[in-house]
DRENGUTI-752163 format. One record per atom (N, C-alpha, C): residue in three letters; atom name; x, y negated, z negated. Coordinates in Angstrom, 1 decimal, m for minus. Each point is the difference from the previous one (the first is absolute). Layout:
<atoms>
ALA, CA, X, Y, Z
...
</atoms>
This chain:
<atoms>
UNK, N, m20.1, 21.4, 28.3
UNK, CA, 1.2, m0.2, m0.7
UNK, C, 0.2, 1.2, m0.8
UNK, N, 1.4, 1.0, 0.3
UNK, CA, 0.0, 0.9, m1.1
UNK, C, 0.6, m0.1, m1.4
UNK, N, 0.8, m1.4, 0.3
UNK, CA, 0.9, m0.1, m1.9
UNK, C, m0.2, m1.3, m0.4
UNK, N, 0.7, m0.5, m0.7
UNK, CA, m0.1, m1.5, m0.6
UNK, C, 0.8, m0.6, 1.2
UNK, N, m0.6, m1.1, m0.3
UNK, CA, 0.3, m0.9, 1.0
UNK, C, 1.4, m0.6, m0.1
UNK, N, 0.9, 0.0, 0.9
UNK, CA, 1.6, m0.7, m0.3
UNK, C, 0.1, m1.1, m0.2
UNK, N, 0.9, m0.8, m1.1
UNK, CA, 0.3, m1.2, m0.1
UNK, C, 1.1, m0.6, 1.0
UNK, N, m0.2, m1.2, 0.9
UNK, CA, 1.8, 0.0, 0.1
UNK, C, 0.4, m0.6, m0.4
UNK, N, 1.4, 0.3, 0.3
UNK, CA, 1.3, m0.8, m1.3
UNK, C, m0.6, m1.4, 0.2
UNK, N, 0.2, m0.8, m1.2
UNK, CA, m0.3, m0.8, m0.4
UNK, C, 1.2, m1.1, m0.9
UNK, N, m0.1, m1.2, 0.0
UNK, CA, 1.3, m0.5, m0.8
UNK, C, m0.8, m1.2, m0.3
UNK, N, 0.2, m0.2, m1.5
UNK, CA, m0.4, m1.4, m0.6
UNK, C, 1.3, m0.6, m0.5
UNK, N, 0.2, m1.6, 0.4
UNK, CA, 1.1, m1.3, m0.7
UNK, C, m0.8, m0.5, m1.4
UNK, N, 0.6, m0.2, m0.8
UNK, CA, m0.7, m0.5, m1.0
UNK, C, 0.7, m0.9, m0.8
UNK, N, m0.7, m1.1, m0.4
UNK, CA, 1.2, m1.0, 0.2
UNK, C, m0.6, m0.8, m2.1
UNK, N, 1.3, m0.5, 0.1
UNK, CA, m0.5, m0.3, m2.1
UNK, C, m1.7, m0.6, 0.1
UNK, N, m0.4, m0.1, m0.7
UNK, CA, m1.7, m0.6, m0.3
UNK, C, 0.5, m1.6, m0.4
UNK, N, m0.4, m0.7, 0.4
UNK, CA, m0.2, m1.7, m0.9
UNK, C, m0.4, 0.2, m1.1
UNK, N, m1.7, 0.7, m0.2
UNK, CA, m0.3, 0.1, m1.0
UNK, C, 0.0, 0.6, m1.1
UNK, N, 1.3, 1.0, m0.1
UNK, CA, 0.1, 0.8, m0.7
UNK, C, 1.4, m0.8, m0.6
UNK, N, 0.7, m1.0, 0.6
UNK, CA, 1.0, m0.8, 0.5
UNK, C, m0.1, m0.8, m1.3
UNK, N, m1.5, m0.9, 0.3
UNK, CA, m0.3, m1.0, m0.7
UNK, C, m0.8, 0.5, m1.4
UNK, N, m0.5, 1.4, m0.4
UNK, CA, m0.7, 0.3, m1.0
UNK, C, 1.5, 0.6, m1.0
UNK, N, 1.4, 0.6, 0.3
UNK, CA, 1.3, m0.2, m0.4
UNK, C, 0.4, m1.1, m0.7
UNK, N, 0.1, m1.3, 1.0
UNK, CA, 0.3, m1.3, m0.5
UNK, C, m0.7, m0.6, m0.9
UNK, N, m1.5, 0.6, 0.2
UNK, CA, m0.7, m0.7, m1.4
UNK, C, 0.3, 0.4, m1.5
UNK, N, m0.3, 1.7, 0.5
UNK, CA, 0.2, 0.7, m1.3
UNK, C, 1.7, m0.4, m0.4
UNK, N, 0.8, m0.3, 0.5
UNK, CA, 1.4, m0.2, m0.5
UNK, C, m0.1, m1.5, m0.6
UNK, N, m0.8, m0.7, 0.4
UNK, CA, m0.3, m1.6, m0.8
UNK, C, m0.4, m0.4, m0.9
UNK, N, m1.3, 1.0, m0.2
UNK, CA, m1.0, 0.0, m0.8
UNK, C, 0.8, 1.0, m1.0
UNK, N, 0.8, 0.7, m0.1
UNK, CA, 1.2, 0.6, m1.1
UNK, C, 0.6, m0.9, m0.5
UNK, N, 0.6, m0.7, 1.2
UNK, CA, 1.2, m1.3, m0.7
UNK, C, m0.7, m0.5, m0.8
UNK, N, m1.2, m0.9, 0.2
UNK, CA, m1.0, m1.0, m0.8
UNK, C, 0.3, 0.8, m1.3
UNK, N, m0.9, 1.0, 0.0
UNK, CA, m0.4, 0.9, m1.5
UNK, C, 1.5, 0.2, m0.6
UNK, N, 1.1, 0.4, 0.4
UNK, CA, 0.7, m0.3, m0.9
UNK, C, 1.0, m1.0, m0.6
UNK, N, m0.1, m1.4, 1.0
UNK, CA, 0.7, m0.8, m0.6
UNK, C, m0.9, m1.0, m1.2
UNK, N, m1.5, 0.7, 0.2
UNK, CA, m1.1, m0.9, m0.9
UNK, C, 0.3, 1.4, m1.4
UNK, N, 0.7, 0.8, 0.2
UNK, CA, m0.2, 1.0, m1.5
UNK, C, 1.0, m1.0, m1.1
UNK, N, m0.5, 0.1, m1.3
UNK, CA, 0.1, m0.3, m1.0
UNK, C, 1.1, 0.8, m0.4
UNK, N, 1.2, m0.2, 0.7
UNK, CA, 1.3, 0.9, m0.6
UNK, C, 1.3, m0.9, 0.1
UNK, N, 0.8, 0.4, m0.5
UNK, CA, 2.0, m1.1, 0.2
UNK, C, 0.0, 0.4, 1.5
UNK, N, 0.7, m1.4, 0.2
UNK, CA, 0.5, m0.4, 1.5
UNK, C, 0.6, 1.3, 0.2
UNK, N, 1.1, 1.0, m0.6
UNK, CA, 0.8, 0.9, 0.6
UNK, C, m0.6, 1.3, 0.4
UNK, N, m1.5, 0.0, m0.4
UNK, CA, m0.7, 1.1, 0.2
UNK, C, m0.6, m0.3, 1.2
UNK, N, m0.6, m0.9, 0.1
UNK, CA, m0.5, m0.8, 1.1
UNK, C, 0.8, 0.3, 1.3
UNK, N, 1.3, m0.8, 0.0
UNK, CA, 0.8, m0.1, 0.3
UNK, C, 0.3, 1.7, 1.0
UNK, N, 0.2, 0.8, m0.8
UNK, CA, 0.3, 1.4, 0.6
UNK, C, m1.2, 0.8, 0.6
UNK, N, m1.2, m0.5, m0.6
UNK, CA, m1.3, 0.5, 0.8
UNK, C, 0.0, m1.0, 1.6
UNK, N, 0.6, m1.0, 0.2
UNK, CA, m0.2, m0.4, 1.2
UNK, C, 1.0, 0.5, 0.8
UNK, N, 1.1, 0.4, m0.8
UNK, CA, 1.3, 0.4, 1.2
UNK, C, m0.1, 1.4, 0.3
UNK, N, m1.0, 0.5, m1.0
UNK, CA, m0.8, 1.7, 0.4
UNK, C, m0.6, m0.1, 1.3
UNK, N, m1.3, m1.0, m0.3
UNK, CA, m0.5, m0.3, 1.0
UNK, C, 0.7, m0.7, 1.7
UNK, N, 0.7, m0.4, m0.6
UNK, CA, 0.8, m0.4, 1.7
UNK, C, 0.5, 1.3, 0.5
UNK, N, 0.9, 0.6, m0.8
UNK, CA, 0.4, 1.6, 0.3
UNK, C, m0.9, 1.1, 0.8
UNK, N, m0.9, m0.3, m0.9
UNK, CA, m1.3, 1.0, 0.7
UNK, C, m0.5, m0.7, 1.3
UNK, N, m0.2, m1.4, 0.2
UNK, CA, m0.3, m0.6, 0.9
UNK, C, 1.2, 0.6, 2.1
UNK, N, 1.3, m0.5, m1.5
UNK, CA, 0.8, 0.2, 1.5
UNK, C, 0.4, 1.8, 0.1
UNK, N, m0.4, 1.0, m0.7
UNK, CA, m0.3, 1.2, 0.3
UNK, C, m1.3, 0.4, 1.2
UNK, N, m0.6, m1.1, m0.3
UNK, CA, m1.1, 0.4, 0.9
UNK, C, m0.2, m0.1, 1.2
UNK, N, 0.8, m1.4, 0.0
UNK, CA, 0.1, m0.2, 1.4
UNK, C, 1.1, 0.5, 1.0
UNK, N, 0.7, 0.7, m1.2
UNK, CA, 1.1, 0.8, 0.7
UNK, C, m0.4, 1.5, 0.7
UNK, N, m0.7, 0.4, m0.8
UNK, CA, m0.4, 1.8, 0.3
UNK, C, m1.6, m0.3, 0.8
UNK, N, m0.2, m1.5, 0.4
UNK, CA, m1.0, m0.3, 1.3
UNK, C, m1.6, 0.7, m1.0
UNK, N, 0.1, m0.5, m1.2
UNK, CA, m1.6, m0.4, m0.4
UNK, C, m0.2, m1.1, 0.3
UNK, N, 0.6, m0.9, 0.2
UNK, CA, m0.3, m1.5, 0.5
UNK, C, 0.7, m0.5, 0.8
UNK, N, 0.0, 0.6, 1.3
UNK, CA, 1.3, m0.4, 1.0
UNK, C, m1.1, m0.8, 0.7
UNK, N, 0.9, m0.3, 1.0
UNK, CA, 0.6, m1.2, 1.2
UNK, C, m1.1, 0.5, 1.1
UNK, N, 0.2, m1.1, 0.8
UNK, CA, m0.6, 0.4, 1.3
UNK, C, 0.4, 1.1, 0.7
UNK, N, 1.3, m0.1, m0.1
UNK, CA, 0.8, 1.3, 0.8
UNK, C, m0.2, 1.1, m0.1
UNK, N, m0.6, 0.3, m1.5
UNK, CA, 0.2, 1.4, m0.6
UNK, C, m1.7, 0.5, 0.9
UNK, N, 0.7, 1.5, 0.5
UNK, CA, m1.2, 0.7, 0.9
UNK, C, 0.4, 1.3, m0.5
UNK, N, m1.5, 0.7, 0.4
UNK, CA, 0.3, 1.3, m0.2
UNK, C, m0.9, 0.7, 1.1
UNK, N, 0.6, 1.6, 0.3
UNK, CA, m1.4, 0.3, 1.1
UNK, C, m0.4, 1.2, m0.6
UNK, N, m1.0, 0.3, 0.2
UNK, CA, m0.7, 1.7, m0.2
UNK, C, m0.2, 0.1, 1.6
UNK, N, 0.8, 1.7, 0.2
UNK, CA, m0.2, 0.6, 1.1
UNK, C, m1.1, 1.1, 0.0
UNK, N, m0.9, 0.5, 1.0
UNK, CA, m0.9, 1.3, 0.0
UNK, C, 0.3, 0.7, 1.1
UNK, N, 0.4, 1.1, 0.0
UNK, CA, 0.2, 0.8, 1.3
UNK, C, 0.3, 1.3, m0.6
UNK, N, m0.9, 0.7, 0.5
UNK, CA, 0.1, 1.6, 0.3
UNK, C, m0.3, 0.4, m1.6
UNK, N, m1.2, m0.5, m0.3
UNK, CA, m0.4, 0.2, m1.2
UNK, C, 0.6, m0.1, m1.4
UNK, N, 1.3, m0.9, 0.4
UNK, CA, 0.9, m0.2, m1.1
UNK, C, 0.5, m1.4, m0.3
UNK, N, 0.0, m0.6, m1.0
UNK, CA, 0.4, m1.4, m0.5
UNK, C, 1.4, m0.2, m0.1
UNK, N, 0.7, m1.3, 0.4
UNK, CA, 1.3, m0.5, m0.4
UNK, C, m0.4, m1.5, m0.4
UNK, N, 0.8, m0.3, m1.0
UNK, CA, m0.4, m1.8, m0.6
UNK, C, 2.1, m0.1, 0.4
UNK, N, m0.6, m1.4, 0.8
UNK, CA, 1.7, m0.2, 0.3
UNK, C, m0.2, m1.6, m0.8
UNK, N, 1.0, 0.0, m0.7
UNK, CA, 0.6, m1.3, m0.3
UNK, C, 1.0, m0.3, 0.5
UNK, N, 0.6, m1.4, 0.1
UNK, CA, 1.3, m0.8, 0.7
UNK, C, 0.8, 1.1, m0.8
UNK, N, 0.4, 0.4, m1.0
UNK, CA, 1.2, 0.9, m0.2
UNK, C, m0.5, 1.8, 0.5
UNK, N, m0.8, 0.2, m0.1
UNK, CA, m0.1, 1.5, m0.1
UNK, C, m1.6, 0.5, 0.1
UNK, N, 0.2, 1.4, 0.5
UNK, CA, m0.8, 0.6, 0.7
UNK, C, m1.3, 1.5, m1.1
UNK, N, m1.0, 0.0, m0.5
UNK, CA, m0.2, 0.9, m0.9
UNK, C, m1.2, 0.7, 0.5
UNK, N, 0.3, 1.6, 0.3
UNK, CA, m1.2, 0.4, 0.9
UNK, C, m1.0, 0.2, m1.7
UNK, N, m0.9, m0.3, 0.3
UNK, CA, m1.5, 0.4, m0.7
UNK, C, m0.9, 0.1, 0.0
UNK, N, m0.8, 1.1, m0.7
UNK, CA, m1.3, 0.2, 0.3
UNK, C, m0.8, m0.4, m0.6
UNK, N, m1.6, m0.1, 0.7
UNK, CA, m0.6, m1.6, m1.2
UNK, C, m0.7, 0.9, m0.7
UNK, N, 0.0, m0.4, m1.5
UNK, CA, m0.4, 0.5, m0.7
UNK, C, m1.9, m0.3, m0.4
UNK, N, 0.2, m1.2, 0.2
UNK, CA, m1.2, m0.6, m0.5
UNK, C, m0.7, m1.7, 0.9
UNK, N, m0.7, 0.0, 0.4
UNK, CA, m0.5, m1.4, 0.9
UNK, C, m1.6, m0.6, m0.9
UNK, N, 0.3, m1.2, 0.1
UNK, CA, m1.5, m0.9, m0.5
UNK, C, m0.1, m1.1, 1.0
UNK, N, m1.1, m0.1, 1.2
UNK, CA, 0.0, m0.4, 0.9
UNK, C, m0.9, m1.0, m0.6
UNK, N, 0.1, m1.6, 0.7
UNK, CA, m1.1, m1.1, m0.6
UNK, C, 0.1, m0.5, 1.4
UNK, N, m1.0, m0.8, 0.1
UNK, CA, 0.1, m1.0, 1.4
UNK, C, 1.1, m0.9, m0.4
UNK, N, 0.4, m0.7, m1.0
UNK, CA, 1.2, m0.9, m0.6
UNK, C, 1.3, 0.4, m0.9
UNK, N, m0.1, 0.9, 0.1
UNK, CA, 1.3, 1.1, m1.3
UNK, C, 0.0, 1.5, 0.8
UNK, N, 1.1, 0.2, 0.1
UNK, CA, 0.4, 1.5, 0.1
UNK, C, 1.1, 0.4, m0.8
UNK, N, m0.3, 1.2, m1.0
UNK, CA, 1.1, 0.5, m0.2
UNK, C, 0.4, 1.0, 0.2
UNK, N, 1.1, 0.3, 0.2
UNK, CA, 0.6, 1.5, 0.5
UNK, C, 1.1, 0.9, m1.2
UNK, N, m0.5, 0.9, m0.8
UNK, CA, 1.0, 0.5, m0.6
UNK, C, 0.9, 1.6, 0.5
UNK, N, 1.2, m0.3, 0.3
UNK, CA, 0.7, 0.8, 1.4
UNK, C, 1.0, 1.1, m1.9
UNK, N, 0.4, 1.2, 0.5
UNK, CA, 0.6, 0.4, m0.8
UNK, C, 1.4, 0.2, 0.9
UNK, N, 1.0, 0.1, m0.4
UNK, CA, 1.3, 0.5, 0.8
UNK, C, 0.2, 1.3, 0.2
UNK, N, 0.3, 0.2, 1.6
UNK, CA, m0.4, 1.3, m0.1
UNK, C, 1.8, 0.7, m0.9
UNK, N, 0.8, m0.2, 0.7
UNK, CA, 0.9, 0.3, m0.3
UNK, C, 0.7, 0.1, m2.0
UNK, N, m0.5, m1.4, m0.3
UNK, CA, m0.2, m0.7, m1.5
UNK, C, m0.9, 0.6, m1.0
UNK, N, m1.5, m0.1, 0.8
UNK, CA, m0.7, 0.2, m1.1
UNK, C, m0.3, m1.6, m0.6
UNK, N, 0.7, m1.0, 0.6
UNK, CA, 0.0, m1.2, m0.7
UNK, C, m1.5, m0.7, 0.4
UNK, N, m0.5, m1.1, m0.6
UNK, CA, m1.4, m0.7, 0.3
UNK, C, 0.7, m1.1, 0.7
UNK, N, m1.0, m0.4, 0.9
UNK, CA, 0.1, m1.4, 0.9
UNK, C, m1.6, 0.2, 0.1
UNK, N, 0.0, m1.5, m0.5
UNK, CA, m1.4, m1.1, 0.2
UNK, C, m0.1, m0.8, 0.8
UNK, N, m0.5, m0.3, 1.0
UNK, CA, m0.2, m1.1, 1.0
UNK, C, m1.4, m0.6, m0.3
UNK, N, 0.2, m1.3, 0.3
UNK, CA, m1.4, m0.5, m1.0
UNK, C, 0.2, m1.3, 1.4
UNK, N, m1.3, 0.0, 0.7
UNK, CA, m0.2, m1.0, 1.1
UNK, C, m1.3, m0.8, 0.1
UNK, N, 0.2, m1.0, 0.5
UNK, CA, m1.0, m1.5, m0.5
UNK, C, 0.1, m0.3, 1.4
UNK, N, m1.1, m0.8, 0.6
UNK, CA, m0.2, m0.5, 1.6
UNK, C, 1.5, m0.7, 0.3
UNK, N, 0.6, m0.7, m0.7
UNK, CA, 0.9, m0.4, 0.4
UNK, C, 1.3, 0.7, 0.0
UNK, N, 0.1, 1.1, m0.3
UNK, CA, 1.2, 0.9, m0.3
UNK, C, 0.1, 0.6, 1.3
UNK, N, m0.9, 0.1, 0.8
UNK, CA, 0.2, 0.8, 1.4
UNK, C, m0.8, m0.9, 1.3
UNK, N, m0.4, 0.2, 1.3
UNK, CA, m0.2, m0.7, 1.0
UNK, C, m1.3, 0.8, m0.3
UNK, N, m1.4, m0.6, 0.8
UNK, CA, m1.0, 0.4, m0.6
UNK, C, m0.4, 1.1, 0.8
UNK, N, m0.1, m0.2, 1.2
UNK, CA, 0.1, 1.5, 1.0
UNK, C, 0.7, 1.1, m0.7
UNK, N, 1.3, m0.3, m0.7
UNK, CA, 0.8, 1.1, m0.6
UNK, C, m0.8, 0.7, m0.8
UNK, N, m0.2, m0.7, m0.5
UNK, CA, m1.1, 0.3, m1.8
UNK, C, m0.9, 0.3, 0.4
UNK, N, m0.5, m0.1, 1.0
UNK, CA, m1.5, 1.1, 0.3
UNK, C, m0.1, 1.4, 0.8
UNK, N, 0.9, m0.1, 0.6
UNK, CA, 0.6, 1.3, 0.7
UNK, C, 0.6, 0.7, m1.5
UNK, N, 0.3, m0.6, m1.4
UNK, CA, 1.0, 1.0, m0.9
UNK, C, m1.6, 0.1, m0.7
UNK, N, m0.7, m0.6, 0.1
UNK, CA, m1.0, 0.5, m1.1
UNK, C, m1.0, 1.0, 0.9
UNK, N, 0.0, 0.2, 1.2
UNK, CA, m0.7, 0.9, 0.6
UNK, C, 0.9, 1.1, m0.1
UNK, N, 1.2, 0.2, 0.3
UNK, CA, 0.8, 1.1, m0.5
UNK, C, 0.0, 0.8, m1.0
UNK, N, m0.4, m0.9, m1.1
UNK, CA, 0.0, 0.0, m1.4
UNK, C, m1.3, 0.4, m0.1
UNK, N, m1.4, 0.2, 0.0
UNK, CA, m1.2, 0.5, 0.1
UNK, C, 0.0, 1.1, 0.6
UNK, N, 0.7, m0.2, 0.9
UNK, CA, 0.0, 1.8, 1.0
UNK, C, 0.3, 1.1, m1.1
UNK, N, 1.8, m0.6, 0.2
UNK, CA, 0.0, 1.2, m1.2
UNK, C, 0.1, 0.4, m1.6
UNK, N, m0.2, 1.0, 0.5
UNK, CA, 0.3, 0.6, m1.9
UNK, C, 0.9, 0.2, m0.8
UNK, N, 0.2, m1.2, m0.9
UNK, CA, 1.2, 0.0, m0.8
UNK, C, m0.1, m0.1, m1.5
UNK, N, m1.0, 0.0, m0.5
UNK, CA, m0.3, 0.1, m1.4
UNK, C, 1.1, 1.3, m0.6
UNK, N, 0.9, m0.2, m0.3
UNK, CA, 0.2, 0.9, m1.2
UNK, C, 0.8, 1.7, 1.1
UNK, N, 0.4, m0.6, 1.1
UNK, CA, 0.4, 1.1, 1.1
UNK, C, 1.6, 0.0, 0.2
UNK, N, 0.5, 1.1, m0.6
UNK, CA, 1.5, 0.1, 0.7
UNK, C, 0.3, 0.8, 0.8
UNK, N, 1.4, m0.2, 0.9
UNK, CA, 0.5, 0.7, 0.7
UNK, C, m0.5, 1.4, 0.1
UNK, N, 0.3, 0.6, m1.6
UNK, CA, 0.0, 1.4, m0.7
UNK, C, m1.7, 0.6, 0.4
UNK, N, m0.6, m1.2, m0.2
UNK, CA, m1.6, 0.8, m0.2
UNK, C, m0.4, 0.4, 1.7
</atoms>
């Protein structure tokens, strides 16, 4: 073998977690509780829970707590990263990976941006064949702290 070994292109679907799903809906419940038991006038109360729905239906709007539907893919080819969502396409390079047999996370920077994107995956967020083919990827190479530039 004279060089590093080639990856080929590669494409992961990744689809919302349940349990990131259901650890959401608790922490949004276990809020409600705590504050309609606070020791304050109904009108304070009152606007701490319509905060809380606000934030609730933000969340599920901008897909921290989406639907079945909501998918996203990370693509690998030709030594360069794209994260596609149902609206739009963002090439990036990964910045940072923490590989677990049950958790992966991936921190990607934008190449164009400069912006951060987190991908944070649990056995059920991806097909399990997927997930082990991305965590072998992910071991191979070297991405601690590596940009385009270096």
């Amino acid at each position: 073998m004279d060089g590093p070994m080639e990856i080929p292109p590669r494409q992961w679907k990744i689809y919302s977690s349940r349990w990131i799903r259901r650890y959401v809906t608790g922490l949004f419940a276990l809020t409600l509780i705590a504050i309609v038991s606070l020791p304050v006038g109904k009108l304070p109360v009152f606007m701490m829970v319509v905060g809380l729905w606000l934030l609730w239906r933000y969340c599920r709007h901008t897909g921290c707590h989406s639907g079945e539907d909501w998918q996203q893919q990370i693509i690998f080819a030709n030594d360069s990263w794209l994260l596609k969502t149902p609206t739009e396409n963002y090439p990036v390079y990964l910045h940072s990976a923490t590989v677990w047999q049950w958790l992966v996370v991936m921190n990607f920077r934008g190449v164009v941006t400069g912006r951060r994107y987190d991908v944070l995956l649990l056995p059920d967020s991806i097909d399990r064949e997927q997930l082990r083919r991305l965590r072998v990827v992910l071991r191979y190479l070297p991405v601690y702290g590596l940009s385009p530039a270096a």
